[in-house]
N, C-alpha and C positions, 0 to 999 in steps of 0.2 A: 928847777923843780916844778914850779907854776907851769909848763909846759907839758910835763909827763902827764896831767890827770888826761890831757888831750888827747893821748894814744887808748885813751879804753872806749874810746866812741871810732879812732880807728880799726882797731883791733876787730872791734864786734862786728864791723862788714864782712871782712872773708868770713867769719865765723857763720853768719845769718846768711851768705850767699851759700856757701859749702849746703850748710844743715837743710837748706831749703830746697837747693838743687835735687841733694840724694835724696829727700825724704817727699817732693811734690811734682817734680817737674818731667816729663815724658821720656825725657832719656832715659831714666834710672827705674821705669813702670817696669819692668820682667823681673827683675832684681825686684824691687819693693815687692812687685807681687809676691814674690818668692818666700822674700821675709815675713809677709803676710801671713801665706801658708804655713810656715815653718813657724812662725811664734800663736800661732793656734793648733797646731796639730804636734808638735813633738811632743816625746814623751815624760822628758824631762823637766821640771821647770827654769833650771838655770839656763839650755838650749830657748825655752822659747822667749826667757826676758832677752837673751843676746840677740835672735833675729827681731825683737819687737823694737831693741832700739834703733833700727834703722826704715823704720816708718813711721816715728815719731818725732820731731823738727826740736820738742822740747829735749827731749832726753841725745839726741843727737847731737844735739849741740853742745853739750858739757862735753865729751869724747872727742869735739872739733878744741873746744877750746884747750882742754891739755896738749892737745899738739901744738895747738898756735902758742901757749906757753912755754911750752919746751923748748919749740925755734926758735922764741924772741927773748927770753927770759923776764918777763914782763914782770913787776911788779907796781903795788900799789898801797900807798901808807909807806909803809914798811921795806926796809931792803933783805928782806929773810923771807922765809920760809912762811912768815903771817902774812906779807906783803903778796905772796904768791896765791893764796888761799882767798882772799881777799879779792884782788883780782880775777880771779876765777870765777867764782861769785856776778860779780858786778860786769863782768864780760857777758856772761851767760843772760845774765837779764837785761843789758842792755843789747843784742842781740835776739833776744825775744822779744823786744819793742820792737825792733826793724822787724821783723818778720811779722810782727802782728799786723805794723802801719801798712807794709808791703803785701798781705792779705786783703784788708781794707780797703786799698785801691786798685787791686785785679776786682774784688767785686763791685767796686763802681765801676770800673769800667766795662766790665760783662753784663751788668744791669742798663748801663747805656749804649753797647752794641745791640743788644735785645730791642729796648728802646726804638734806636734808629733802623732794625730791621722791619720790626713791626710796622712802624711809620710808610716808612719804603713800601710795604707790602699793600697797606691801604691806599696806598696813591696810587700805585698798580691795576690795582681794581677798580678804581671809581675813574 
């Protein structure tokens, strides 16, 4: 049992890769756009919270993690139905820490390719 709390920091990788992929990364940009458009301009409002959750990484990610629970039957505490709740929970938010940390360091590192072009740039010239 000491080894189970270990699978909820496994868990939340696919979780925080899936949510991130669809919701940030250039593959899935005509789609996002899409949903963009579609969760500002429908007429209804239950149509535009559905297209809004897939340009948002937070809300995307709960809909990832019922699936990843469904598949693995994950729980946590508990071997019921709290235990499932529960985990869900603490998926999702540890899952939003990788994605936060994972944020974090695409912009350092975009502030340091900036950086080193700049530099490059004045050597150039002088």
């Amino acid at each position: 049992m000491e080894l189970h709390i270990y699978y909820i920091f496994v868990l939340a990788l696919p979780v925080a890769c899936i949510a991130w992929t669809v919701t940030k990364e250039e593959i899935f940009r005509e789609a996002r756009e899409f949903c963009v458009d579609r969760s500002k301009n429908c007429n209804k409002l239950i149509k535009r919270k559905f297209f809004y959750v897939f340009t948002c990484e937070y809300c995307f990610s709960h809909y990832v993690t019922i699936l990843i629970l469904l598949i693995t039957n994950y729980t946590l505490i508990y071997p019921d139905w709290r235990g499932t709740i529960i985990a869900f929970f603490a998926i999702v938010w540890i899952a939003n820490v990788y994605m936060s940390l994972y944020n974090i360091i695409r912009i350092d590192l975009k502030k340091e390719k900036i950086r080193v072009a700049k530099e490059e740039s004045e050597l150039k010239d002088n």
